[in-house]
C-alpha positions as CSV (number, residue, x, y, z in Angstrom):
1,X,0.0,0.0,0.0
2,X,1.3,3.4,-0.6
3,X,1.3,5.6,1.4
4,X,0.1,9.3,1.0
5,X,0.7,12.8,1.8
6,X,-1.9,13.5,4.8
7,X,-0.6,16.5,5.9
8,X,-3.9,18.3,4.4
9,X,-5.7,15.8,6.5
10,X,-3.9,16.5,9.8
11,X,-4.6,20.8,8.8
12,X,-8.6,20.4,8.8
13,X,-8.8,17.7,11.7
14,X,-7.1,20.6,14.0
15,X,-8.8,23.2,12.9
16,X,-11.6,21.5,13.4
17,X,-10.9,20.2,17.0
18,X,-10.0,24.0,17.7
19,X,-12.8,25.3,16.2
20,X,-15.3,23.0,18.6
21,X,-12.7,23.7,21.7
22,X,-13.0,27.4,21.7
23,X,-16.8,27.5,20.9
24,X,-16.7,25.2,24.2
25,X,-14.6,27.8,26.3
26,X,-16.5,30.3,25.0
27,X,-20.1,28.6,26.2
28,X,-18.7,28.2,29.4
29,X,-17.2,31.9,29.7
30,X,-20.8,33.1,29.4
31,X,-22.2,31.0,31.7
32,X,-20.1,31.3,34.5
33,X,-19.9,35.1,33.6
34,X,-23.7,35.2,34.4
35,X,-23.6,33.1,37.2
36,X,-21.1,35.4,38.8
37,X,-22.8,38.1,38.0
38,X,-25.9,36.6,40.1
39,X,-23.5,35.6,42.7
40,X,-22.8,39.4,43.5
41,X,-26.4,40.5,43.0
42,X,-27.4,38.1,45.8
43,X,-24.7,39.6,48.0
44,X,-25.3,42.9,47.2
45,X,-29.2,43.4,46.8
46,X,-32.5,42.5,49.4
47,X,-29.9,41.1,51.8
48,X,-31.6,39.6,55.0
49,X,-29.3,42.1,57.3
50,X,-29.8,45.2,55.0
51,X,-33.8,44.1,54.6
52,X,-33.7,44.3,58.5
53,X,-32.6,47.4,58.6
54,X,-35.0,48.9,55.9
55,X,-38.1,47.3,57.9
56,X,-37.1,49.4,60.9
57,X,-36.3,52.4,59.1
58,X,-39.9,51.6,57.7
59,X,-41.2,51.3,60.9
60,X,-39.9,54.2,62.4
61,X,-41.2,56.5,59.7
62,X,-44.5,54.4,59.6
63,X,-45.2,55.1,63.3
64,X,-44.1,59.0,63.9
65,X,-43.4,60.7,59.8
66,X,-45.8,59.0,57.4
67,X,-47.9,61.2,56.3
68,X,-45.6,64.3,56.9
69,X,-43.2,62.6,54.1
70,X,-46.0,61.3,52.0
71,X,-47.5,64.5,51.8
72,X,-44.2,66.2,51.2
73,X,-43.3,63.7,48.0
74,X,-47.1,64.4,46.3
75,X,-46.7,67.9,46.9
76,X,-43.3,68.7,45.4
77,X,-44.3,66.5,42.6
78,X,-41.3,64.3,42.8
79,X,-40.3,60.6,41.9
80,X,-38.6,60.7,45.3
81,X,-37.4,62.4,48.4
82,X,-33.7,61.9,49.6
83,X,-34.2,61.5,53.4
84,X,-30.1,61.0,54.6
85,X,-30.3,64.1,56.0
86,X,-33.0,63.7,58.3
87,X,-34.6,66.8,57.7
88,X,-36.2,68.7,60.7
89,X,-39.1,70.0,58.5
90,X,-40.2,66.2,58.0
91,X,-39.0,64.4,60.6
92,X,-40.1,65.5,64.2
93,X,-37.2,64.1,66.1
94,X,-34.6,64.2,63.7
95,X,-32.0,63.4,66.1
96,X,-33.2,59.8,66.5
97,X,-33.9,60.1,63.0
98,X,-30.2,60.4,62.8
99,X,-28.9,58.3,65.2
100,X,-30.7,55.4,63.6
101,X,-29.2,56.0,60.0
102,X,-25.6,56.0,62.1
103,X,-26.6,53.2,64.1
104,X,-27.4,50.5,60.9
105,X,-24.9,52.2,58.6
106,X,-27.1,54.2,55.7
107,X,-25.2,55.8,53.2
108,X,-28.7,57.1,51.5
109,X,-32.7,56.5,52.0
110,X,-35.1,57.4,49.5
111,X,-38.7,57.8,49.7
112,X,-40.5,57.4,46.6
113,X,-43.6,55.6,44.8
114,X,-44.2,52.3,44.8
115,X,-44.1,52.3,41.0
116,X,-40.7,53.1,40.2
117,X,-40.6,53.0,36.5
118,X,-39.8,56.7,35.9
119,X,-37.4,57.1,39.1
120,X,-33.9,55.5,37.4
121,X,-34.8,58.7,35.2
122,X,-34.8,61.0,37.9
123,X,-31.9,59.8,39.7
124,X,-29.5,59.7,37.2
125,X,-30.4,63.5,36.8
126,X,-29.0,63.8,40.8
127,X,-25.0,63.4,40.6
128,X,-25.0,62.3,44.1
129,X,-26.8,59.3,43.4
130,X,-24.3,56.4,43.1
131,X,-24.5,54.5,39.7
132,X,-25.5,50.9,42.4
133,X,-28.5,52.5,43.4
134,X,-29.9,53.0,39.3
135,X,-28.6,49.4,38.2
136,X,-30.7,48.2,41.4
137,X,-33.6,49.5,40.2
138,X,-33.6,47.5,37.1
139,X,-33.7,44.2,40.0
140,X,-36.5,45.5,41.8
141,X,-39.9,44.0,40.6
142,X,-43.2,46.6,40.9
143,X,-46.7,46.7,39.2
144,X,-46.5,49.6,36.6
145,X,-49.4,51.7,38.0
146,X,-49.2,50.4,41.5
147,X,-50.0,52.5,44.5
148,X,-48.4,53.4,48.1
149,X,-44.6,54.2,48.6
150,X,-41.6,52.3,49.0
151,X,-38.3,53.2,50.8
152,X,-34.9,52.4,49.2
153,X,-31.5,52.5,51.4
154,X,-28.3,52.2,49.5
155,X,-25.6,50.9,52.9
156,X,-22.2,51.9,53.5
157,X,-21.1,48.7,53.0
158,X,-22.1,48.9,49.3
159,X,-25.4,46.7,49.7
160,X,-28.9,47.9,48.9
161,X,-32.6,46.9,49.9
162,X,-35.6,47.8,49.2
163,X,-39.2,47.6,51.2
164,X,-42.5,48.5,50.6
165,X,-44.7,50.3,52.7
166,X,-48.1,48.9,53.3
């Protein structure tokens, strides 16, 4: 038997090896690229110690500064109101107010509607919203239309939660 050149054989048999090699990287790239990128988002958003700390911000405001700030937010015709400050005008004892934002670490709170699909607009008008805050809003599940309010603290430690208020 003779033998032949193969060599043109060997060329297409690596190529194709290579070919299905790198479209098998490149599957798994992607999904471990999303599954990391979920991996941070559950470490970062609605986590049970910063959901804690929103429900007794909420509960605070819910028991002394409701309507005071829910008035406030319809009348200025806002998406939101930034409340880090703890501003005397809407909070009656502001110094508590304050000492509770020090005490579980808030960076910022916001008071807004409970539909929030014009408020990413809004904020990214604000400079001194943090980029975190707007990509979190994209996560956070509402009913277009829906009524009531929801408060959204962004933490020191980079994580952010969100509660609604009933």
């Amino acid at each position: 038997m003779k033998k032949r050149n193969n060599l043109g054989f060997m060329l297409t048999e690596t190529l194709i090896v290579s070919t299905f090699v790198t479209v098998a990287l490149l599957y798994m790239f992607i999904n471990f690229r999303l599954i990391y990128q979920n991996y941070n988002r559950t470490f970062s958003y609605n986590t049970v110690n910063s959901l804690y700390a929103v429900n007794q911000i909420e509960k605070y405001i819910s028991d002394t500064d409701f309507t005071t700030i829910q008035t406030k937010l319809i009348s200025d015709n806002t998406q939101y109101i930034e409340l880090t400050s703890c501003p005397s005008n809407l909070f009656k004892e502001s110094n508590y107010c304050k000492k509770l934002f020090e005490a579980l670490e808030v960076k910022n709170v916001y008071f807004t509607f409970n539909d929030i699909s014009n408020l990413a607009d809004d904020l990214k008008a604000n400079p001194n919203v943090d980029a975190k805050v707007i990509d979190f809003l994209e996560f956070v599940s509402y009913e277009k239309g829906s009524s009531g309010n929801r408060l959204i603290v962004f933490f020191n430690d980079e994580t952010i939660a969100t509660l609604k208020i009933i």
